[in-house]
BALOBA-1460 file (C-alpha; in Angstrom, 3 decimals):
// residues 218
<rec num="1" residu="x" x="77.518" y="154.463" z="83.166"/>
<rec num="2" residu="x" x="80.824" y="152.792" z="83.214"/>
<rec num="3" residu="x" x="82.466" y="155.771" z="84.433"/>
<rec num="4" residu="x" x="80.043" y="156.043" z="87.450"/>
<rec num="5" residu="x" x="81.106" y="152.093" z="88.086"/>
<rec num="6" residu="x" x="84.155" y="152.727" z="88.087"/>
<rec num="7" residu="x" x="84.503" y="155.280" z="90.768"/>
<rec num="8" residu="x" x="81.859" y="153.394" z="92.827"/>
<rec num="9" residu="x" x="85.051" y="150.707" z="92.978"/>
<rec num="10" residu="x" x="87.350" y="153.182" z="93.540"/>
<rec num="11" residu="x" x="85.209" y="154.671" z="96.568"/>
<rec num="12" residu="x" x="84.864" y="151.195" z="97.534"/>
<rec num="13" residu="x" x="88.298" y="150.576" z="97.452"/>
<rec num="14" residu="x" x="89.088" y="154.238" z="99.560"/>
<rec num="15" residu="x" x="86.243" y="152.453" z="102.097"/>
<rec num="16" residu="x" x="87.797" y="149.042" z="102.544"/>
<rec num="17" residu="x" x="91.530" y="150.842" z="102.353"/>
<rec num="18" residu="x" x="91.137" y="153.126" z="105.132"/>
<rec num="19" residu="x" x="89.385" y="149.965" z="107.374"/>
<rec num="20" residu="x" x="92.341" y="147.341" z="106.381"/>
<rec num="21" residu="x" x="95.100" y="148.861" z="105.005"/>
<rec num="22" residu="x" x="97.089" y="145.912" z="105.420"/>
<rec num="23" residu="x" x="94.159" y="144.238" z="102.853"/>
<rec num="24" residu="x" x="95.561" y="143.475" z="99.470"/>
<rec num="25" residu="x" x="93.975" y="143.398" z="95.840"/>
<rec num="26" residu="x" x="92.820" y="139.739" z="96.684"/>
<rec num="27" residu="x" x="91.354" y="140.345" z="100.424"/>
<rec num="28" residu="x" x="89.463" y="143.776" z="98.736"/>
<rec num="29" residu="x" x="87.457" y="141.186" z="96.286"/>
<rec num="30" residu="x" x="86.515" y="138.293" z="98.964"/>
<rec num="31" residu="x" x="85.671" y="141.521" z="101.000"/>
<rec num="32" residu="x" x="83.619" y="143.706" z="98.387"/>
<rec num="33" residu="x" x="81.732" y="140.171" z="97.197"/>
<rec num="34" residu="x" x="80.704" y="139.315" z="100.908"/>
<rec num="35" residu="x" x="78.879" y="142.553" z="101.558"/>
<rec num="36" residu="x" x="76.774" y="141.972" z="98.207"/>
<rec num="37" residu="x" x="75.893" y="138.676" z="98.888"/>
<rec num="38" residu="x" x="73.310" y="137.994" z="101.143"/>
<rec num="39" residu="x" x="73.176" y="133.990" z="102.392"/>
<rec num="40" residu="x" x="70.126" y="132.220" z="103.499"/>
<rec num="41" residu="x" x="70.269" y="131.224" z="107.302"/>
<rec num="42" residu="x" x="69.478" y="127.773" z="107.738"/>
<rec num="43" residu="x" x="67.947" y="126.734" z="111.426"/>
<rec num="44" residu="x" x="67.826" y="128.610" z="114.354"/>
<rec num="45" residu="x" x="70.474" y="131.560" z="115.201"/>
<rec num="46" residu="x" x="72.815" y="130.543" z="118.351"/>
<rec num="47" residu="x" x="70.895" y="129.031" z="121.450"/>
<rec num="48" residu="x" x="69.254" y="130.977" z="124.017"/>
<rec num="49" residu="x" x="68.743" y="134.616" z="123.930"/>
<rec num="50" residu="x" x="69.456" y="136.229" z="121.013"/>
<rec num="51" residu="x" x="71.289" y="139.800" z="121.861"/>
<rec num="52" residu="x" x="69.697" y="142.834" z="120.196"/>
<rec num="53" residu="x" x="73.431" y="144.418" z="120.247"/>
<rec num="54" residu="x" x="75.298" y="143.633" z="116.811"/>
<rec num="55" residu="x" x="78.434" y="143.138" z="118.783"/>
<rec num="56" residu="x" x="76.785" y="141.051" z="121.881"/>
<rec num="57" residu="x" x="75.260" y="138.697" z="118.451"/>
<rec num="58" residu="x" x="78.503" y="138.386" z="116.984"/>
<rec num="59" residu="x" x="80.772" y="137.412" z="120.422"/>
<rec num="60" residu="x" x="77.805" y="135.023" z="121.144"/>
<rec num="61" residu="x" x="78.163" y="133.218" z="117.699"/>
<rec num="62" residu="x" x="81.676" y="133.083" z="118.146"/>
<rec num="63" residu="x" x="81.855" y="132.095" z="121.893"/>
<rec num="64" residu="x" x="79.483" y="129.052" z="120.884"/>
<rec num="65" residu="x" x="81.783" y="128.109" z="118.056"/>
<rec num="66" residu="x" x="84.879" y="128.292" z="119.962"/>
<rec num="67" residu="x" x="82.668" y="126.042" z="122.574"/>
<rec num="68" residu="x" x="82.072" y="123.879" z="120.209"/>
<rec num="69" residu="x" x="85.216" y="123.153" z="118.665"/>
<rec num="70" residu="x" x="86.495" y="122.095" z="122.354"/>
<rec num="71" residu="x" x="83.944" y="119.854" z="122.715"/>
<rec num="72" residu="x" x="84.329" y="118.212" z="118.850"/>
<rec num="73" residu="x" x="87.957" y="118.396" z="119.512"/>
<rec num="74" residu="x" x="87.799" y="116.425" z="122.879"/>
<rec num="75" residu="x" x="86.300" y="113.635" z="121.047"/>
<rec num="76" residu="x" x="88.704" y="113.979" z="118.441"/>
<rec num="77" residu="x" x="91.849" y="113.971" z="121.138"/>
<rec num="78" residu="x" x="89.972" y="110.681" z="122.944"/>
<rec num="79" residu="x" x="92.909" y="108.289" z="123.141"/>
<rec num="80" residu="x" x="95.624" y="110.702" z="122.602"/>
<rec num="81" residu="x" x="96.899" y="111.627" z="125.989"/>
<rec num="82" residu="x" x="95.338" y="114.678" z="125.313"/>
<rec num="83" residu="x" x="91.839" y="115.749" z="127.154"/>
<rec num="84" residu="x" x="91.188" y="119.269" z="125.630"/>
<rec num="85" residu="x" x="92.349" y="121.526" z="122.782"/>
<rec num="86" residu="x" x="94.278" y="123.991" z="125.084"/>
<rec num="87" residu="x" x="96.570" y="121.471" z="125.948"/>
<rec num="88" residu="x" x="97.261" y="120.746" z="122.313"/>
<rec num="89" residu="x" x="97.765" y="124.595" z="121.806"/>
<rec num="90" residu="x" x="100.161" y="124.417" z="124.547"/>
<rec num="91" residu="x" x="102.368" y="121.678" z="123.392"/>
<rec num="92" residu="x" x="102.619" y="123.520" z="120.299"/>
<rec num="93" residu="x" x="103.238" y="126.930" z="121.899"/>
<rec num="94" residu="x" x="106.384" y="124.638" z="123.541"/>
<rec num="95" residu="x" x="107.652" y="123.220" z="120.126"/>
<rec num="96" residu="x" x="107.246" y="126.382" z="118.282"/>
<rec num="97" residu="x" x="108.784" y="128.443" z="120.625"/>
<rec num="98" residu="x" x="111.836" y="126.472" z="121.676"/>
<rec num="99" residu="x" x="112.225" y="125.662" z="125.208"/>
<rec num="100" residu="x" x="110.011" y="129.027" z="126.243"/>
<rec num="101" residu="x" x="109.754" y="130.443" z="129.665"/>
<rec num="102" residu="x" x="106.917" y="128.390" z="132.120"/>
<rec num="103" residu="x" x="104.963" y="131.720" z="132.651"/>
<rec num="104" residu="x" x="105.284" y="132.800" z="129.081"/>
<rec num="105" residu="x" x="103.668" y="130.125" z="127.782"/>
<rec num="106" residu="x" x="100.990" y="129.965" z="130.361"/>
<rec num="107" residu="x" x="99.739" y="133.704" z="129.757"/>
<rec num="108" residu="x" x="100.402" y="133.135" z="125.842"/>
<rec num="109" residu="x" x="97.901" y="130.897" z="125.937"/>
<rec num="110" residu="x" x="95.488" y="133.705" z="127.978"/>
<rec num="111" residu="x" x="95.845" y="131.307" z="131.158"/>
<rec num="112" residu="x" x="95.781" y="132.839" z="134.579"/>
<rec num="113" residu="x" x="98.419" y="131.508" z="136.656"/>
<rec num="114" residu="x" x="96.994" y="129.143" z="138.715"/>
<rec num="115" residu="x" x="95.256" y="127.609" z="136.409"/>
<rec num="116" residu="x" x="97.536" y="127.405" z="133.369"/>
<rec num="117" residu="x" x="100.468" y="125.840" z="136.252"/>
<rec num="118" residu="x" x="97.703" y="123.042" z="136.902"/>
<rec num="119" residu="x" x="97.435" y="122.659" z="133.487"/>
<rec num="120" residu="x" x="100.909" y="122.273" z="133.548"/>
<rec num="121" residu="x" x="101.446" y="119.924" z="135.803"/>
<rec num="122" residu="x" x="98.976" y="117.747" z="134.428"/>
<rec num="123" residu="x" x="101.172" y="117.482" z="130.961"/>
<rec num="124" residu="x" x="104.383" y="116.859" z="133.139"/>
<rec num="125" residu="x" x="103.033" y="113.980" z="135.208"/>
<rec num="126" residu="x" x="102.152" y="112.312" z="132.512"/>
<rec num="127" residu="x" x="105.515" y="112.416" z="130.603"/>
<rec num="128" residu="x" x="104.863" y="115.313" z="128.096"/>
<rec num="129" residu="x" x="106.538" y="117.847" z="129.120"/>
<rec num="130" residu="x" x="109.937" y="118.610" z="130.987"/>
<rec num="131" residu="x" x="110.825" y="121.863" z="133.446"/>
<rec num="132" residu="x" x="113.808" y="122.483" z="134.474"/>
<rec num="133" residu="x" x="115.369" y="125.709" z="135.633"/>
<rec num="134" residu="x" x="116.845" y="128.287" z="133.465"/>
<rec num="135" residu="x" x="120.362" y="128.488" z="133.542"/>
<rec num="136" residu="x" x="120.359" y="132.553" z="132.557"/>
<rec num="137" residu="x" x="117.928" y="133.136" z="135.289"/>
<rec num="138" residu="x" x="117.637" y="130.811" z="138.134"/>
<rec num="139" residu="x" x="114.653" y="131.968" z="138.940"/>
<rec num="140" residu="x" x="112.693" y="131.307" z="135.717"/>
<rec num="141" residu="x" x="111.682" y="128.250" z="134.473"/>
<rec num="142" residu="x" x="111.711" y="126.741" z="131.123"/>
<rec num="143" residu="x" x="109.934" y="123.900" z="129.404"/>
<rec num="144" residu="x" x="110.562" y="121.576" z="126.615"/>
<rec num="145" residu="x" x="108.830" y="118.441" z="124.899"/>
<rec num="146" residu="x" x="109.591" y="114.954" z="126.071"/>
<rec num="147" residu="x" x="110.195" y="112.341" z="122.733"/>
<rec num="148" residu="x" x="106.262" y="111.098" z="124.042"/>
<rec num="149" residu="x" x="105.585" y="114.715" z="124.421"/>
<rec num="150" residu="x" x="106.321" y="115.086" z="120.273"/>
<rec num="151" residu="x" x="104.739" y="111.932" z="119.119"/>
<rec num="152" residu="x" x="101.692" y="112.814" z="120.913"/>
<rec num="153" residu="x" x="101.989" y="116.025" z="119.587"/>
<rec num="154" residu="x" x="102.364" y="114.233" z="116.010"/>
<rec num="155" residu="x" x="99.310" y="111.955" z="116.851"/>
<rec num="156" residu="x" x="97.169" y="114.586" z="117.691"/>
<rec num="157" residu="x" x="97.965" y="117.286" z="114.642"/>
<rec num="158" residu="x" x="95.953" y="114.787" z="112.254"/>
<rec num="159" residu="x" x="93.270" y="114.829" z="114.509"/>
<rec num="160" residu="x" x="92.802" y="118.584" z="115.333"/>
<rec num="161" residu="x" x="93.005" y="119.617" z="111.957"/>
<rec num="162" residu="x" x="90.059" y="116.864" z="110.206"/>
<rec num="163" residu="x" x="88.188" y="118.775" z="113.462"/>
<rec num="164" residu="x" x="88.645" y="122.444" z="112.122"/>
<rec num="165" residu="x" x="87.908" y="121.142" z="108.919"/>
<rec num="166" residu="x" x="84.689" y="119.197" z="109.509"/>
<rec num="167" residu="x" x="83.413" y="122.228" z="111.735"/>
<rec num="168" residu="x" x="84.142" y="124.638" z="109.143"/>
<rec num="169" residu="x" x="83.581" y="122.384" z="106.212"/>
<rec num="170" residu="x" x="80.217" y="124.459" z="104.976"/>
<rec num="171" residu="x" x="82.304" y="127.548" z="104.394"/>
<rec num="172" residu="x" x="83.785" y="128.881" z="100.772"/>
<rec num="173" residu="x" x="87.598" y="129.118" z="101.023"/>
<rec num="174" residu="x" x="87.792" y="132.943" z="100.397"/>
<rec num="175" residu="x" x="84.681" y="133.209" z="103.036"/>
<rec num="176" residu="x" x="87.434" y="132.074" z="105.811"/>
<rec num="177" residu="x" x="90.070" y="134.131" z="104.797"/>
<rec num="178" residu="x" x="87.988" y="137.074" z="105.127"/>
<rec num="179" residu="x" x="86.518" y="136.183" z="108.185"/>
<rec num="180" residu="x" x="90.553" y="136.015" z="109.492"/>
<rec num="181" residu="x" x="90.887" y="139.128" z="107.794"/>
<rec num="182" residu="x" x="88.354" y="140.947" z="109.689"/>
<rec num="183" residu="x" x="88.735" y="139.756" z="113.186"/>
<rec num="184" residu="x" x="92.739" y="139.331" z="113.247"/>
<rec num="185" residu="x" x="92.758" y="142.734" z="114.207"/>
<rec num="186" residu="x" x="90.630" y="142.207" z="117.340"/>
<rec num="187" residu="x" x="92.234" y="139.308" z="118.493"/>
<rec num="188" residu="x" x="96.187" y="141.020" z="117.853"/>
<rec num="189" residu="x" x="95.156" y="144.216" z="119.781"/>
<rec num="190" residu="x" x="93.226" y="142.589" z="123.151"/>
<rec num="191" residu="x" x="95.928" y="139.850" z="123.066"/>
<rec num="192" residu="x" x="98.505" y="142.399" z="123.503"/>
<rec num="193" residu="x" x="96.235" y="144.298" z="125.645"/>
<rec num="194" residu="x" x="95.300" y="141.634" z="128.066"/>
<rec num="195" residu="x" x="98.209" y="141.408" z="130.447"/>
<rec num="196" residu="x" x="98.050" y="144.974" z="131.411"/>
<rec num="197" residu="x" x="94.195" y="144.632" z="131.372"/>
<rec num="198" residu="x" x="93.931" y="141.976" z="133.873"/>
<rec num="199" residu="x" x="94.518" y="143.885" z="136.770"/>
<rec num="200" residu="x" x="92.324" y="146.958" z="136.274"/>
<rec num="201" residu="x" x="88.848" y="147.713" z="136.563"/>
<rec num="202" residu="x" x="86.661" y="147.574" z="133.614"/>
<rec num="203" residu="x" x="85.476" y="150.894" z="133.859"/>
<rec num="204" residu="x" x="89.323" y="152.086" z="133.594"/>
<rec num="205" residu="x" x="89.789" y="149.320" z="130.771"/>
<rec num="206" residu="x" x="86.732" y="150.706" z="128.768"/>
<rec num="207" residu="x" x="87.233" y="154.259" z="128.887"/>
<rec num="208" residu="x" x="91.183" y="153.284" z="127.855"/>
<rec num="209" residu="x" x="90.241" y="151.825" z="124.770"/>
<rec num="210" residu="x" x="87.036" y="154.424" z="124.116"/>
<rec num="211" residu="x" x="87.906" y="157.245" z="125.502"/>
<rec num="212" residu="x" x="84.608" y="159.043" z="124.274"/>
<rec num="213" residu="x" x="82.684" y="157.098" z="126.949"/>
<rec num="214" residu="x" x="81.326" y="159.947" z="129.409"/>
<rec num="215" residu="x" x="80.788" y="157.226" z="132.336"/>
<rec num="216" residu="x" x="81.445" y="153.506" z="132.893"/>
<rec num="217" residu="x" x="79.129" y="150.849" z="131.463"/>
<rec num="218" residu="x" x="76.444" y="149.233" z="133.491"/>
């Protein structure tokens, strides 16, 4: 009996190996203990229609989350100088990155143009951010934090993060960690993907990334 145990771990571990190979010793258990527990669903799953397609259900739950936290985190940036959570990601994006490039940040932050120079704009005017021309390449431009830019920055930190943890305040630890272990991947590869997706057609987009598909989704 305990030899039979012991290679169902080890075929376990072969399973999760070959689907995260970057997964360590640590990631394997949170992973190998989610799939045996099943959790009681409290209340009623995401609003509206509930998709019959595993993936549709799971970019549904996750599209209403991510809705969510933007509207908990607007109430949480109320009084800030700060209306919304992507212009907190971007002020960060400029801090972290040193004095980036205007149209890096703006598609780093999976902006279209237009919209992430309003966005822009809207920082600068009031007295957040600075852009000024980059000397290597006068025709770039490159931004950088006012002092109000980093104390609102400061101000609003506190805020953002008491609003990730109050959304996410039901979940075990280890449950989060594999939940970023799982869906990293996704959000790594269409990141990267997304710039040279944006001009293409879907049909040439989906067949790219599964080539199997015989003709183009409806």
């Amino acid at each position: 009996m305990a030899a039979n145990k012991t290679v169902a771990l080890v075929n376990a571990w072969a399973s999760y190996e070959t689907k995260f190979p970057d997964g360590d010793i640590a990631d394997f258990c949170r992973y190998y203990l989610a799939h045996q527990e099943v959790k009681e669903v409290k209340g009623a799953l995401v609003g509206g229609v509930i998709p019959n397609v595993t993936d549709g259900l799971l970019l549904k739950i996750m599209g209403r989350i991510s809705k969510l936290n933007m509207q908990y985190a607007a109430k949480a940036l109320s009084g800030t100088g700060l209306t919304q959570i992507e212009e907190f990601g971007i002020l960060v994006n400029i801090r972290q990155s040193i004095n980036p490039r205007k149209t890096d940040v703006i598609y780093t932050n999976l902006f279209e143009l237009s919209s992430g120079s309003d966005t822009l704009k809207r920082l600068q005017k009031r007295g957040l951010i600075r852009e000024y021309v980059d000397d290597n390449d006068r025709r770039s431009k490159r931004l950088e934090l006012t002092p109000k830019g980093h104390a609102t920055l400061g101000q609003c930190h506190e805020r953002i993060v008491k609003n990730a943890r109050m959304l996410l305040h039901d979940l075990e630890d280890d449950d989060k960690k594999l939940c970023i272990q799982i869906l990293r991947n996704v959000e790594v590869k269409f990141s990267r993907l997304w710039p040279e997706h944006k001009s293409k057609q879907f049909s040439e987009v989906y067949s790219s990334i599964i080539p199997s598909a015989k003709k183009s989704p409806d």
